[in-house]
SERO-4910 file (N, C-alpha, C, O; in steps of 0.05 Angstrom, whole numbers):
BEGIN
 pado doro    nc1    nc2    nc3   cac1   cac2   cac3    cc1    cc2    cc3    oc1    oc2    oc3
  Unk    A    315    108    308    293    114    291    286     91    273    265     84    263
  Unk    A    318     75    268    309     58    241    276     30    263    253     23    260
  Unk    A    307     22    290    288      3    292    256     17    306    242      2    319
  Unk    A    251     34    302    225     46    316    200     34    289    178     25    289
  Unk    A    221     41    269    205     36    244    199      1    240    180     -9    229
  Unk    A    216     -8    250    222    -45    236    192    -46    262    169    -53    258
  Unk    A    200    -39    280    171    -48    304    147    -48    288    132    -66    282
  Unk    A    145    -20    282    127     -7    275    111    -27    249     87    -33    246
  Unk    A    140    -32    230    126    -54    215    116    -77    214     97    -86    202
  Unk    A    137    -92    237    123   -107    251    102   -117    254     92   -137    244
  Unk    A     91    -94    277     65    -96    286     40    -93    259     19   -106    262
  Unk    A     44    -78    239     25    -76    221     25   -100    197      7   -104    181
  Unk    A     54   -117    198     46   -138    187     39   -165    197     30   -184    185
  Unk    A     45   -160    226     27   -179    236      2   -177    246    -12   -196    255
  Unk    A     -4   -153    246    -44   -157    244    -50   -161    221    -70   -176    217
  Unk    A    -33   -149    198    -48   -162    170    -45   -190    168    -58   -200    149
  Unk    A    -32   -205    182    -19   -238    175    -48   -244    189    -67   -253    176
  Unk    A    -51   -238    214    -81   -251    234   -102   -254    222   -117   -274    219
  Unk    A   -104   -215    210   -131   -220    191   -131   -242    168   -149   -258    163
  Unk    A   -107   -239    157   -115   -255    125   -119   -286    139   -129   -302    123
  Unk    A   -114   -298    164   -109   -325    175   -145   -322    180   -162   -336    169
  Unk    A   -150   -299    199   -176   -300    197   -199   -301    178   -221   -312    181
  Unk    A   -187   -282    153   -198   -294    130   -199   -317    123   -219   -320    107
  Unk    A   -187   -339    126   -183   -359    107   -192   -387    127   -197   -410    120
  Unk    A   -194   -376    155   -196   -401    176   -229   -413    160   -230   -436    153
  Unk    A   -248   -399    157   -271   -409    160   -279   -431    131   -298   -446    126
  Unk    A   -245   -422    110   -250   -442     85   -254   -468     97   -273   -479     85
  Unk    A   -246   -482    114   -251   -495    129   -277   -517    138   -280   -541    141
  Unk    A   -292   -491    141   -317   -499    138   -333   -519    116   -324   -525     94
  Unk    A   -356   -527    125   -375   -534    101   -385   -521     81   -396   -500     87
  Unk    A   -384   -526     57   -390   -507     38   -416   -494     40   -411   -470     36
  Unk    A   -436   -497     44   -464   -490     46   -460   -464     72   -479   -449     77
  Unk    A   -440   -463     83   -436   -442    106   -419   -412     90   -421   -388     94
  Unk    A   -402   -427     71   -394   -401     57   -406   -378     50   -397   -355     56
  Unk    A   -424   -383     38   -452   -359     24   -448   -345     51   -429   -330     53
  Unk    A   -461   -348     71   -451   -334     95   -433   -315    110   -437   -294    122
  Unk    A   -413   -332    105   -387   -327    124   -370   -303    100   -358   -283    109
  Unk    A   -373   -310     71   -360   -298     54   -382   -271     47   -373   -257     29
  Unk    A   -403   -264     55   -422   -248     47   -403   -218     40   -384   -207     50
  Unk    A   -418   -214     22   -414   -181     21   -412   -166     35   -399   -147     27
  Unk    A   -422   -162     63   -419   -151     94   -399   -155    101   -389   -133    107
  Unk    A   -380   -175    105   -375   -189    126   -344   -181    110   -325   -170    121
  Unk    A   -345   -188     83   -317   -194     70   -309   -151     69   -286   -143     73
  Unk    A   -331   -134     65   -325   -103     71   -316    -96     97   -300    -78     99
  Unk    A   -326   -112    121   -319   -107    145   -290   -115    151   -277   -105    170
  Unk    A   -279   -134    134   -249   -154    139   -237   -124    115   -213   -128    118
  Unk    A   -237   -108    103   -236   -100     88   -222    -69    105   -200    -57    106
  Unk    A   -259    -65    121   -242    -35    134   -224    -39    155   -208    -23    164
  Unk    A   -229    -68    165   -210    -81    188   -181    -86    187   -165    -93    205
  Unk    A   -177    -78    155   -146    -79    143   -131    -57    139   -107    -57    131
  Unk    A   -148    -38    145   -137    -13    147   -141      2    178   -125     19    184
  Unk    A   -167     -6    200   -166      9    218   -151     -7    243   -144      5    263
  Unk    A   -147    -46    236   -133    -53    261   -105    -48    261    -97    -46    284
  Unk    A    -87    -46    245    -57    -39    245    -52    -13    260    -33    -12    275
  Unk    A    -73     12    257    -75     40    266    -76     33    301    -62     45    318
  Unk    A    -95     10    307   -108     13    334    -77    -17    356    -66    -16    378
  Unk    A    -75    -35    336    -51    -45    351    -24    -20    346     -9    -15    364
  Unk    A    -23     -8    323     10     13    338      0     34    361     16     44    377
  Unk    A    -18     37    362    -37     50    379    -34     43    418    -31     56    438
  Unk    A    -35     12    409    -37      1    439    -12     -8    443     -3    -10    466
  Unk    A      4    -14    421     31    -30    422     50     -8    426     73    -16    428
  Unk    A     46     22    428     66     47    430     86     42    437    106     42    423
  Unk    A     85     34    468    107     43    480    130     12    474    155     15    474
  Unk    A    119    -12    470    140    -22    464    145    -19    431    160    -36    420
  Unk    A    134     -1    418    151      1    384    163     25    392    179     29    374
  Unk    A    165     42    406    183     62    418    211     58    425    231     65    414
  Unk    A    205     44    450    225     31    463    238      5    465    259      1    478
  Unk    A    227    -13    451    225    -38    448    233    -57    472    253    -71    473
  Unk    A    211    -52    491    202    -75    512    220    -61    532    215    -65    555
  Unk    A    236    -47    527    255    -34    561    243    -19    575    254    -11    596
***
């Protein structure tokens, strides 16, 4: 049960690590592109994306946070 849980966490802190990497890749950019990339849309969508992709990778990742890869 314990390691079902450590998977489990796992997997939800590493989609949060992707997103926030995804957040931050486009600092990168030219400034005049920010206004854009950082919009009010875009930064709400990274927002519900922090709560609905962790749900949808334990989702797809089941059977190995179950069983872990056997």
């Amino acid at each position: 049960m314990m390691a079902t849980a450590g998977r489990m966490a796992a997997a939800v802190l590493g989609t949060w690590t992707a997103l926030v990497l995804l957040l931050l890749a486009p600092s990168l950019l030219p400034e005049q592109w920010h206004y854009y990339v950082y919009s009010p849309a875009s930064v709400g969508l990274w927002m519900v994306a922090m709560l609905v992709a962790p749900v949808v990778t334990c989702a797809v990742a089941w059977r190995w946070i179950r069983t872990g890869g056997r």
